[in-house]
C-alpha positions in Angstrom: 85.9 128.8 104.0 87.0 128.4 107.3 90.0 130.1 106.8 88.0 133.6 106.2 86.0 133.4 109.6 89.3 133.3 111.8 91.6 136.0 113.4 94.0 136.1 110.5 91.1 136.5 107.9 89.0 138.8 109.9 91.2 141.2 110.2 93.0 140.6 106.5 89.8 141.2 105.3 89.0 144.5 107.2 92.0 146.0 106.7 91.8 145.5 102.6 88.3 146.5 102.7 89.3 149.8 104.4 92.2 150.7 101.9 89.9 149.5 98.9 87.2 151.9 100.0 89.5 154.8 101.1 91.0 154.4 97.2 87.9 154.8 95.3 86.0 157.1 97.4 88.7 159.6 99.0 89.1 161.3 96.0 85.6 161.8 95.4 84.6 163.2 99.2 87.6 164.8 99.6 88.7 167.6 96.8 92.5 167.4 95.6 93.2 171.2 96.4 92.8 169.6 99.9 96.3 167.7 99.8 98.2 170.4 97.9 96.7 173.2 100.0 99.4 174.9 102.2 99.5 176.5 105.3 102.6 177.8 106.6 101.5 179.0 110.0 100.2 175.4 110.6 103.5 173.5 109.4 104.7 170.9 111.3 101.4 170.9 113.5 101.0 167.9 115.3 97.9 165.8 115.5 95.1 167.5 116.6 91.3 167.9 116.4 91.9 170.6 113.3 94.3 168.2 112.1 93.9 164.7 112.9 97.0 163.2 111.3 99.1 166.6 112.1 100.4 168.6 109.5 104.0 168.4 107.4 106.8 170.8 106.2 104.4 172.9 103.8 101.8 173.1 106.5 99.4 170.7 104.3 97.2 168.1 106.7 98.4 164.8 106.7 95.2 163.3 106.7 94.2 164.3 103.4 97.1 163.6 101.8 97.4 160.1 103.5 93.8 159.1 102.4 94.4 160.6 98.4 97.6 158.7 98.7 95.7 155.1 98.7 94.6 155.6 95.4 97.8 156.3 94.3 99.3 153.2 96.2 96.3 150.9 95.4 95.7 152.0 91.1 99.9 152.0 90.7 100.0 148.6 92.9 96.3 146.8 90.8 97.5 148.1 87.2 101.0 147.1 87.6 99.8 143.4 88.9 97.6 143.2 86.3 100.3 144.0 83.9 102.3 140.9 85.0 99.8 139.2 84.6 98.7 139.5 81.6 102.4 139.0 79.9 102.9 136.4 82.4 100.0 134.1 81.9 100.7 133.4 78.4 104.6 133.0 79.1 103.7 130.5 81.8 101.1 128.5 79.5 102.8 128.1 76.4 106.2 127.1 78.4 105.0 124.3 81.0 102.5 123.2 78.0 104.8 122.6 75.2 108.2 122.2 76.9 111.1 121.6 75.0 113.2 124.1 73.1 110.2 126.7 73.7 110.0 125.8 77.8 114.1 126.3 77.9 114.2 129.8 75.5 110.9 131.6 77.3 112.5 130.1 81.4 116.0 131.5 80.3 114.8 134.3 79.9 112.9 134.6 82.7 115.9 133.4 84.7 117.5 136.1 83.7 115.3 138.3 85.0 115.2 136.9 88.1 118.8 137.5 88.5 117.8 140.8 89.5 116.4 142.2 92.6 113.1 143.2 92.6 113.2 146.6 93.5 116.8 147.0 91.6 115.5 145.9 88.7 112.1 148.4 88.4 114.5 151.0 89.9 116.5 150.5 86.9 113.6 150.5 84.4 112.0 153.4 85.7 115.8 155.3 85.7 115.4 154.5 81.8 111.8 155.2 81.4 111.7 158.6 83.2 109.9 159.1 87.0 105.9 159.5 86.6 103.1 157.5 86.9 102.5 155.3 83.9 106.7 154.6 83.8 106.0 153.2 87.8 103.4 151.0 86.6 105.3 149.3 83.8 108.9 149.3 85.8 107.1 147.1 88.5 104.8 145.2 86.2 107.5 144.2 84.1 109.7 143.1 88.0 107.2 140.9 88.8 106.0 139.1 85.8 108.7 137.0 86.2 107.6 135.4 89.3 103.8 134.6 88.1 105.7 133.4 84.7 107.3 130.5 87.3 104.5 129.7 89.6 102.2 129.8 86.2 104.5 127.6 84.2 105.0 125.0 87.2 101.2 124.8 87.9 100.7 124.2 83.9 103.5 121.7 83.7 101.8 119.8 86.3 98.2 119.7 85.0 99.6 118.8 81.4 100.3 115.6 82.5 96.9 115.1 83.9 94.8 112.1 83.1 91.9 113.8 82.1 94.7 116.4 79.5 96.1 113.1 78.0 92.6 111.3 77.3 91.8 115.4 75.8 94.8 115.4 73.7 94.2 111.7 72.8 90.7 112.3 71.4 91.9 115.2 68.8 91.5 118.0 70.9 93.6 121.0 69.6 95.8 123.0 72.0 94.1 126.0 71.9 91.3 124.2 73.5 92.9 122.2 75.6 94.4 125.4 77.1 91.1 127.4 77.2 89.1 124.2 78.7 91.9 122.3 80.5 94.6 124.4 81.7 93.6 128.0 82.2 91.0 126.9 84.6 93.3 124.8 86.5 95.9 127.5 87.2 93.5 130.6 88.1 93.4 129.7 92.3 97.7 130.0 92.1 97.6 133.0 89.9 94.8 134.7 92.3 96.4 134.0 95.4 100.0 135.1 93.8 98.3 138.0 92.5 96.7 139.1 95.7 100.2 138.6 97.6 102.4 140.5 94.9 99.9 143.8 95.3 101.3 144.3 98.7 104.7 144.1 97.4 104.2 146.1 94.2 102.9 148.8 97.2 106.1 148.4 99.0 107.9 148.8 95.3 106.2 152.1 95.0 106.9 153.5 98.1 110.2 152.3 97.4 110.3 154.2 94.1 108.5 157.0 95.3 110.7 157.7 98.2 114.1 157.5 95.8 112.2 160.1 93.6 111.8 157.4 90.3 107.8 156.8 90.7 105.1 159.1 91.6 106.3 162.8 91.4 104.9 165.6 93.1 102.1 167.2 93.6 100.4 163.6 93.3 99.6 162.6 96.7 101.6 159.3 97.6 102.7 157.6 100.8 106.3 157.1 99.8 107.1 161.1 98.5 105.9 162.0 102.1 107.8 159.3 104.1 110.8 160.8 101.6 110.0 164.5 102.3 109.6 163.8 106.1 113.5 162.4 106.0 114.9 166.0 107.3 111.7 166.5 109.9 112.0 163.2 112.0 113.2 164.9 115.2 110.8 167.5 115.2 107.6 166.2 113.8 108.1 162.3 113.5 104.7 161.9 112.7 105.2 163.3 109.2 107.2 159.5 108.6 105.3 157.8 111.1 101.6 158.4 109.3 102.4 157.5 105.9 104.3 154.6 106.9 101.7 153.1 109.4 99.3 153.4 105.7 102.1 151.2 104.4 102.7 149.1 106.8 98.5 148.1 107.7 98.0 147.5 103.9 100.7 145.9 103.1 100.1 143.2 106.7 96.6 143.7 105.4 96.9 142.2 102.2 99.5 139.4 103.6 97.0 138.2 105.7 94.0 137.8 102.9 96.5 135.9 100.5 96.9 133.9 103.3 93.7 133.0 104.1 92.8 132.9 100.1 95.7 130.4 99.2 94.2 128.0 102.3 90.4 128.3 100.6 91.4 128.0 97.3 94.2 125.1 97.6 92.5 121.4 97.4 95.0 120.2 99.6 93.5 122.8 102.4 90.1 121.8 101.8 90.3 118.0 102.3 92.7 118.3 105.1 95.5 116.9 103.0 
């Protein structure tokens, strides 16, 4: 618990809490005509005390938009993790548990999915799938399943050959319990930590969607359509690029830091100094 009170956690922890909080209660403080509204005489405003963020191309203030953009970010980035995880943890399980023909058929093809780039492969998916919101979600879920799938798999492998899993397995215990009891409770602390690390890059993915026009579409509020729609603006009103991608930026170092700190409390090895 150590690893929570110092610099790295501290400010991990802050900086989460502050998106988290901005996510769920933006939208209900702030109403959404706020982001769309538009103000041509005020366009490309820069920061001021009417607008504390400055104001973009349509004249709309950057400081609504980048606070009603965090949900986006942060429900697209939670709902596609949880995605992955929920097709990878099985995959994982049943592979580094049973081995053999199933292990080799279910890690080819994952293999095969690893072959691809991250971002190239839910840039392709969401090319097939059609740009909106629910598409985003299951072009990145699906790019990072393959990764928990690995660490899942490796971290079930291990613990199958456990002691305590053969003396289970010896006394009659079926596989479905041994997985439920045995297994599944073993392989949580990787998955949460993994978890908690792939939401700041499924964040980055969006963005990254966003900003190539394949993920959020307009007139959603999201970081990476104004980074995108700031592209022709930089010279004149930087800070049109320069606000959305310091949201980016914070959460994503944000998040990097509380994996960080979580993988140290939650690995045994950490804790006894091993």
């Amino acid at each position: 618990m150590k690893s929570f009170f110092s610099s790295k956690g501290i400010i991990g922890i802050v900086l989460v809490t502050a998106v988290v909080l901005v996510a769920i209660f933006a939208p209900l403080i702030i109403p959404a005509e706020f982001a769309t509204k538009m103000n041509m005489r005020a366009r490309l405003d820069p920061p001021s005390m009417d607008y504390l963020f400055g104001t973009d191309q349509l004249g709309r203030d950057l400081f609504y938009r980048v606070m009603l953009g965090a949900r986006t970010s942060v429900m697209i980035a939670v709902s596609a993790v949880a995605m992955s995880v929920v097709i990878g943890l099985p995959l994982g399980i049943i592979s580094g548990y049973y081995g053999g023909v199933t292990d080799n058929l279910l890690m080819r093809l994952v293999d095969t999915l690893l072959s691809f780039p991250v971002l190239l492969l839910a840039l392709t998916i969401s090319a097939v799938l059609g740009p909106n919101l629910q598409n985003t979600i299951i072009a990145i879920g699906i790019a990072f399943t393959p990764f928990l799938a690995r660490i899942i798999r490796g971290e079930a492998l291990r613990i199958a050959q456990m002691p305590y899993v053969e003396a289970a397995r010896a006394a009659g215990t079926t596989d479905l319990m041994m997985i439920l009891r045995h297994i599944l409770p073993n392989i949580m602390p990787p998955v949460i930590v993994q978890a908690t690390i792939s939401l700041a890059f499924a964040i980055l993915a969006e963005a990254g969607l966003s900003f190539l026009g394949l993920g959020t579409q307009p007139p959603r509020a999201s970081w990476g359509l104004m980074i995108q729609a700031s592209r022709d603006y930089l010279d004149v009103a930087p800070w049109t690029a320069l606000v959305p991608g310091a949201a980016v930026a914070l959460t994503v170092l944000g998040l990097n830091m509380f994996g960080d700190v979580l993988r140290d409390a939650l690995d045994p090895r950490s804790r006894s100094g091993g």
